[in-house]
N, C-alpha and C positions, 0 to 999 in steps of 0.2 A: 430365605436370606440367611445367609452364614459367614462368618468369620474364616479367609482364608490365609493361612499363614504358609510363603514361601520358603521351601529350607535347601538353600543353593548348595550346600556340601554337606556331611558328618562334622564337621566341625563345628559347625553352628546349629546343628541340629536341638541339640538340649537347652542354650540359650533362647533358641527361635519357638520351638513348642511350648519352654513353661510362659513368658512373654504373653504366646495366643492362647493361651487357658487364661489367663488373668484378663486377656483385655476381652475373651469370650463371655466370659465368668461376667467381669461387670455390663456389657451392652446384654445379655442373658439371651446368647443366641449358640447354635451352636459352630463347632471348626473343625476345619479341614487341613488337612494337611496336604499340601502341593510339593511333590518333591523334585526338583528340576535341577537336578545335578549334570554336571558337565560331561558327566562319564555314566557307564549302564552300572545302575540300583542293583544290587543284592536282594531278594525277596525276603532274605531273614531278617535283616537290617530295616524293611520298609514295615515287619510285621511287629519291630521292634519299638514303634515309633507309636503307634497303637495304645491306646491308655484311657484311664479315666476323660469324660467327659470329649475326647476327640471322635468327632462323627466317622469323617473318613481321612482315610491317605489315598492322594492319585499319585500315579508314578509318570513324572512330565517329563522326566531326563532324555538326554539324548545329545546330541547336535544342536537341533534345530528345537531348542529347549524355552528359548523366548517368543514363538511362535505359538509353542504350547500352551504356553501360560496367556498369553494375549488374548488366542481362541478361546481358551477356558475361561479366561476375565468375560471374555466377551457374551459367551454361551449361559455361565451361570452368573453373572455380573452381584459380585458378592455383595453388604453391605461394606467391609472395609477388606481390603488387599492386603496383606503385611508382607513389606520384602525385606531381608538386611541388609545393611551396609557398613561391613567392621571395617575399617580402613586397618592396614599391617596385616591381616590374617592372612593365611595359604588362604583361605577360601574365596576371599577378596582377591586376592591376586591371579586367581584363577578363570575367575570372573569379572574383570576391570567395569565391564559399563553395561552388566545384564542387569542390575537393580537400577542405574538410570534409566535402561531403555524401558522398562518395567513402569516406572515413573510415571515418565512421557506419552508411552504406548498405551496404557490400559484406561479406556474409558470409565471404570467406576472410582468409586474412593479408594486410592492409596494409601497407604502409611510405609516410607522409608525410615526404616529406625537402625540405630547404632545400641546396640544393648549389651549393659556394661555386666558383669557378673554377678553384681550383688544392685539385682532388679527395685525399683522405686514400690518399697511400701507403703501401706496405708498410713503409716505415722509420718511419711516423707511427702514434701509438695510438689506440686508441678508445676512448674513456672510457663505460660504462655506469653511470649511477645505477641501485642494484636497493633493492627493499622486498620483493622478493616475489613468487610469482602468476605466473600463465601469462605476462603481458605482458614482464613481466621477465627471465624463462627463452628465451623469442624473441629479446630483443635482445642478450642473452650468444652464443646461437648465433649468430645470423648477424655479431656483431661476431667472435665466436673464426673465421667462415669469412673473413670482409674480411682480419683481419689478427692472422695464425696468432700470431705471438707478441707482439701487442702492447694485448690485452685486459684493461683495466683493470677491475674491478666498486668501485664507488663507494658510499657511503654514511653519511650525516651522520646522530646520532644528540647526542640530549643531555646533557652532563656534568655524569650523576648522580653518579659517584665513580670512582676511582684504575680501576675496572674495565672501563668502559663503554667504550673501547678494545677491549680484549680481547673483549669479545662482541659489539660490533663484526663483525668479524674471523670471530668462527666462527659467527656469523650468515651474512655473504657466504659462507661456505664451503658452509654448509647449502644457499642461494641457486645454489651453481654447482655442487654436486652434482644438486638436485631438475633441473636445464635439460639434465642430463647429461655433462657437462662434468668435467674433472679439476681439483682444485683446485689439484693443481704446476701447470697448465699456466696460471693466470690468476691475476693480480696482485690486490691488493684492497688500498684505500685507505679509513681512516676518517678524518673530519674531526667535531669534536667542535663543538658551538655549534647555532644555531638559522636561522640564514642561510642556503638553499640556493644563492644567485646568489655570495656572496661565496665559499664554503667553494668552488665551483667554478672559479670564476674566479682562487683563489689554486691550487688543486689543478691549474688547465692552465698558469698563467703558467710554471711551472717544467719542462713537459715538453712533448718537441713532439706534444701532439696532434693530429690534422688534424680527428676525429667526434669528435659528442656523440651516443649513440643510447640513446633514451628510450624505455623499455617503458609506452606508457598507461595509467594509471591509473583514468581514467573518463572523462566524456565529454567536459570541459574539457581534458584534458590540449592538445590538437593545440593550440586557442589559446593556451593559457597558457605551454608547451614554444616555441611558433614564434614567434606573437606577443607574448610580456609581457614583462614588462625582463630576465627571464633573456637571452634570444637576444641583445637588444640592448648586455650588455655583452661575450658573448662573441665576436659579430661585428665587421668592422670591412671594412666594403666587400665586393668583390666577392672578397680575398681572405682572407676569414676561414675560418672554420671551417665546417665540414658539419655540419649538424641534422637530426637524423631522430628519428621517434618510430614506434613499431613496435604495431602488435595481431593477437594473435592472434586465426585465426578463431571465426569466434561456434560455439556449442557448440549443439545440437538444443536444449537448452532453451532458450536465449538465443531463439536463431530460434522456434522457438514461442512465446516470450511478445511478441516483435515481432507477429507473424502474426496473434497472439489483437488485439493493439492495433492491428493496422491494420482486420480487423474493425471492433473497438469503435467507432474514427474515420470508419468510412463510414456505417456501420448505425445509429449511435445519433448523435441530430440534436446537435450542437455548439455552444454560445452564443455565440453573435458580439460582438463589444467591445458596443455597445448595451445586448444584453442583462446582459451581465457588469455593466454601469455601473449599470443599476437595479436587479439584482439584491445590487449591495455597499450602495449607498443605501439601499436598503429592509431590509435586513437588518442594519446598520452602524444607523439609529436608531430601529429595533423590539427589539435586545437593550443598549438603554441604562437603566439604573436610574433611573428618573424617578416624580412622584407617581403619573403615570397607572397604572405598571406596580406601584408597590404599593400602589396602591386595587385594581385589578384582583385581586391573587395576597391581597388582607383579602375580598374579595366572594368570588370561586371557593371560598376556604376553607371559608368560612361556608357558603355553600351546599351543598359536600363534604360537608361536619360534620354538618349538620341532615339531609341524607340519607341519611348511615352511618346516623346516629342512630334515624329513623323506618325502615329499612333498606326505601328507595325506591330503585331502580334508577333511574328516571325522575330524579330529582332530582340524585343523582350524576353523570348525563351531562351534565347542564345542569351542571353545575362544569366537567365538564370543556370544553367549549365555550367557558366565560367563562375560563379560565386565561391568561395571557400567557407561562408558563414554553417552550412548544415552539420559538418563533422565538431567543431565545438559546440555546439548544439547536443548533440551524440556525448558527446562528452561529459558536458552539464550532468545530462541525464544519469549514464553511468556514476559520477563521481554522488549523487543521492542514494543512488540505490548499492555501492559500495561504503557510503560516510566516506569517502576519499576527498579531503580538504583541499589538498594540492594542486588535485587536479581540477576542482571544481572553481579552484579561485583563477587557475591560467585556463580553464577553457571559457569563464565567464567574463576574465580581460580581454579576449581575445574577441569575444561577442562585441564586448562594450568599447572597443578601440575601432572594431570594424566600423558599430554603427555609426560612432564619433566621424571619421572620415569619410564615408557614403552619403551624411546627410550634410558634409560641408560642402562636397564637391559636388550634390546635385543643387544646395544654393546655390550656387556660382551658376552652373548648369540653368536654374530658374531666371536669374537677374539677367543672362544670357540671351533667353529666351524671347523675356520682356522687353529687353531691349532691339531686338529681331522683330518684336510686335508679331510673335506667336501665342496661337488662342489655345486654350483647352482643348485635351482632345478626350476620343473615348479610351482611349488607355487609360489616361488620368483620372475619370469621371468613375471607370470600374472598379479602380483601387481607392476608390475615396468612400465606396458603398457597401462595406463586409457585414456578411449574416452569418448563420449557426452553422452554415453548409462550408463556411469556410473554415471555420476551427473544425469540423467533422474532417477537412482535408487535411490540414493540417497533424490532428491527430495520427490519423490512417501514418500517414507520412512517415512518422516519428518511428512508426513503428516498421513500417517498412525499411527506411533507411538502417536500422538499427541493425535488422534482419539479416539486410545483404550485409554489413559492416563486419558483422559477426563471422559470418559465412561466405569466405573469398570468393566460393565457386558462383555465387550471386552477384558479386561486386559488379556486373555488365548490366547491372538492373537501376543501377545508382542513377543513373542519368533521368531515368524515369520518374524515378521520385523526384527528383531538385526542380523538375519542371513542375512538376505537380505543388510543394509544397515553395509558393515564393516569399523570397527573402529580401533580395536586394530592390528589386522592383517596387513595393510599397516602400522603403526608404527613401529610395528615388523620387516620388510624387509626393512626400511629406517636403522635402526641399523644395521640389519647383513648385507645387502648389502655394506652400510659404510665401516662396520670391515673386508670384504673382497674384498677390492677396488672398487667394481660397481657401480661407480657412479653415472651410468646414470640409473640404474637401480633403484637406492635411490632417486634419483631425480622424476623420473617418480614417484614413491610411495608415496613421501610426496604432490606431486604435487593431488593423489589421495584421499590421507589423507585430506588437505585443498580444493577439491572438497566436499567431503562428511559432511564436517564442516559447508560449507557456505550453501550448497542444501538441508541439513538436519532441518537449524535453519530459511532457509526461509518456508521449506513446514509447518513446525512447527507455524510459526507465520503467514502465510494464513489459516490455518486450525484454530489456534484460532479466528482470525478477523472474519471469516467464523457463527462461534461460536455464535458469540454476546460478546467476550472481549475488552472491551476499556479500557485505560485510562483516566487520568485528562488530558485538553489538552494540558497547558502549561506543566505541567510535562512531559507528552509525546512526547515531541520536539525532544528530541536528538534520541528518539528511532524510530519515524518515521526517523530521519535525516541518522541514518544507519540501519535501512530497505532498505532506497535507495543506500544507497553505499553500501550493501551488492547486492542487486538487479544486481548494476552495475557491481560487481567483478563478480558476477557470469553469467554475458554477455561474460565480455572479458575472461573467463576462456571456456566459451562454444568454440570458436572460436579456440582455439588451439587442444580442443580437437574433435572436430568434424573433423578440417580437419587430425585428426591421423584415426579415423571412415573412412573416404573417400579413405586416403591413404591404408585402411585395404581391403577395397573394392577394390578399383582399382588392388590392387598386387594380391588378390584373381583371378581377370579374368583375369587380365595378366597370371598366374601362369594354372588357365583351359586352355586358348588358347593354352599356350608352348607345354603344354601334349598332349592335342588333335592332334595339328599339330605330334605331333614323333608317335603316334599309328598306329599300320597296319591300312590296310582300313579294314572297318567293323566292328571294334571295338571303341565304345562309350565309352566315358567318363563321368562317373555317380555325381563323387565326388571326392574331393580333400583336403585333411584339416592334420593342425599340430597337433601329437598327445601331449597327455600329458607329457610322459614321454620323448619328444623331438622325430625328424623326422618326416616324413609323411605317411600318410594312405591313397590310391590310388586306386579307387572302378570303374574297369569297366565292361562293357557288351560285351562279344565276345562268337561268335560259339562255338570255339576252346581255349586250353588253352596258353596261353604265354608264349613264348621262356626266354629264360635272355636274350637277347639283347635287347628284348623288355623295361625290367627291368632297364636294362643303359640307356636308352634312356630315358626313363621318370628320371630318377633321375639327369639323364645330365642335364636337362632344368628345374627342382627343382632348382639345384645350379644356373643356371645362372639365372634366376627371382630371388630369396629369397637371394640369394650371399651369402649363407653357405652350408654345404657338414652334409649330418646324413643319418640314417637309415631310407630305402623306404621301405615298406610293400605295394605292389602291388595284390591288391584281384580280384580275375575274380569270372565275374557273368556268369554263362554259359547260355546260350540262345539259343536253338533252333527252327527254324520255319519250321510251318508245311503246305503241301500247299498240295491242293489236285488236 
């Protein structure tokens, strides 16, 4: 293990080496020098660099100079990484985002620092802002090795009342125990208010600091820590202050969910700005609430309605077809996985206006019905019964849809999906069930309906992510924040319907055994299942054909498994064997 320190130009060279002798010096290991210049090293200049206590200099320059450093991180995976980050320098300017990608890219501990000319000595402190967390714990260590007694842990907290002081206080405690550290041996400072640039900058005016060393927080941290107005008030030239921000190395999972996402990025084709641009146009004013969209979701109703009603499969698909609900659906989705408010708020009125007038018009449709003295049919009775196989469709769906939506040259595949994943049609029977008391039946369909809502708008917003669609990150907040509570609803929604799956199952072989046991001997039992039109269809294998008592006898044990009485249609498969 060793101390590597990156020296991205000559310019920064003598700042960056004395720096990684000091910080080699105190972890008592030794360092390297990595020289990964943007242009081809001089060999005198590399053997210049050479000196007390530095093991080696590699020569990583080139082009493809972050590539070097990465594999080298990766190959020798050092105990801490040093890269610079001077903001103003030719060298920096040279280099805009090789010391972030550095950052970001190298699995072991990094250190980005800003190192001012006149370096934090031992009679000077180090100030650590801590919240917490590995990153934080890092920069307590290596601050407690820079400078044995004069490690500060920092933290600004808001003044909830006479206490917040105080816990405070034995929060940093808790913070410089978990890093391992004693808590006699390190200072701790609270600042109460909401300011972090102010509450800092009064906390250093009065002490001689030389470091700020910042435990990372997330992926913004290096910009916002180096370059945001924090650094710019605590610097002041070439002799201010030293900035550092620290991460520890990424953890095997970490590294495997990168690993899995660099897959994803090669393998699965990416929408390039063009497509991105048609794809928000065409999505952006296809889930807008307009006449067309509720003449559409009065037509698909109606057609829904009259199909339950004559209970036509045929006619049912044709609603679903004509429905306009799955593109603001698409939408939703998109608008999470970009934080786009705007459009998530008109493509979810557009949802919620639809459902508003599909489920008035299939009341009326119901009251209709009742008044015609039309019974239930198995249209109705299938959408009143949703299991786990149905959010599994639905799913699949969301993401299909998404698919072609994305990719015009698929848009001929859309049909397929809208039939696959229904929408208007359990709306449909939440109404007319209603208007002719079935409530459980209504219940089970809306229960269907808000499966297919949530399983549709998350396959939708996987398959964009999938994509290459982001957001801004702060803007993005609320929309990752219900991704995840959509995530969760659609857990606890799987669980009731899985086990209606299990219970379908299980009354299925209860229901084979019952038959089996009543049939003469030598006659098998093939198949068993409820037809459409209501009763059962009863497929066996025998020699000879079957009596009707045979016939009561299986439909006896129908009723008592299934605990209702319909029409048995008992089919003999005649079988004879022939023996020689």
């Amino acid at each position: 293990m060793s101390v590597c320190v990156i020296i991205r130009c000559v310019e920064e060279s003598s700042a960056m080496k004395a720096f990684g002798l000091r910080v080699a010096g105190a972890l008592q290991e030794p360092l390297e020098l990595w020289v990964a210049d943007s242009g081809k090293v001089e060999e005198e200049w590399l053997k210049g660099l050479e000196g007390v206590a530095v093991d080696a200099v590699r020569d990583l320059s080139g082009v493809s100079r972050k590539r070097k450093v990465l594999d080298a991180a990766k190959q020798e995976w050092p105990s801490l990484l040093i890269v610079g980050k001077q903001a103003g320098t030719k060298c920096e300017d040279q280099s805009a985002r090789f010391s972030s990608d550095v950052f970001e890219g190298a699995a072991c501990q990094v250190l980005a620092v800003r190192v001012s000319a006149e370096l934090a000595n031992s009679g000077q402190r180090i100030l650590v802002p801590c919240a917490g967390g590995p990153h934080s714990h890092r920069a307590l260590k290596l601050a407690k090795a820079l400078s044995d007694d004069g490690t500060v842990a920092f933290q600004m907290r808001p003044e909830a009342d006479e206490l917040s002081e105080e816990l405070g206080h034995k929060h940093l405690e808790t913070v410089i125990k978990r890093a391992g550290l004693s808590p006699e041996n390190v200072l701790t400072r609270v600042s109460l208010g909401d300011d972090l640039g102010a509450a800092l900058s009064q906390e250093m005016s009065g002490e001689p600091y030389g470091m700020l060393l910042v435990g990372a927080s997330d992926r913004g941290t290096l910009r916002r820590k180096l370059f945001g107005t924090l650094p710019e008030r605590l610097l002041s030239g070439d002799q201010g202050l030293t900035v550092g921000v620290i991460r520890a190395e990424r953890s095997k999972g970490h590294r495997f969910r990168e690993m899995v996402g660099r897959l994803i990025h090669v393998n699965i084709p990416q929408l390039n700005r063009n497509e991105r641009l048609a794809l928000f146009d065409e999505v952006e004013s296809k889930s807008r609430w307009n006449f067309d969209f509720a003449a559409l979701m009065v037509l698909a109703t109606a057609i829904a309605g009259m199909g339950l009603l004559v209970n036509s499969g045929a006619v049912v698909i044709g609603a679903m077809l004509v429905a306009p609900l799955m593109m603001p659906l698409i939408g939703t989705g998109l608008s999470l996985v970009q934080g786009n408010w705007p459009l998530g708020r008109q493509a979810m009125g557009a949802v919620g206006r639809g459902f508003c007038f599909a489920f008035a018009l299939s009341v009326a449709m119901g009251f209709l019905a009742r008044a015609l003295d039309l019974g239930m049919t198995e249209q109705l009775r299938m959408r009143g019964e949703p299991n786990s196989l149905d959010l599994g469709i639905a799913f699949v769906s969301g993401i299909a849809a998404s698919y072609c939506i994305a990719r015009p040259k698929l848009s001929g595949a859309l049909a397929g999906v809208a039939i696959a994943a229904a929408l208007v049609p359990p709306i449909a029977t939440v109404g007319i069930a209603l208007a002719m008391g079935r409530t459980g039946i209504a219940l089970g369909a809306a229960l269907l309906f808000g499966t297919n809502i949530v399983a549709i708008v998350l396959g939708a917003g996987l398959n964009f992510m999938l994509a290459g669609i982001s957001g801004n990150h702060k803007a993005g907040a609320w929309g990752r924040r219900s991704l995840i509570v959509l995530v969760l609803v659609c857990l606890g929604l799987a669980v009731p319907l899985t086990s209606v799956l299990l219970s379908r199952l299980s009354t299925s072989e209860q229901l084979e055994d019952a038959i089996q046991r009543d049939l003469p001997e030598g006659v098998t039992l093939v198949s068993a299942h409820e037809m459409r039109g209501g009763g059962f269809e009863v497929t066996v294998e025998s020699s000879s054909p079957l009596d009707k008592m045979t016939l009561e006898k299986v439909s006896a044990a129908i009723k008592a498994v299934e605990g209702k009485s319909g029409p048995v249609k008992l089919r003999t498969q005649l079988v004879q064997e022939l023996t020689e």
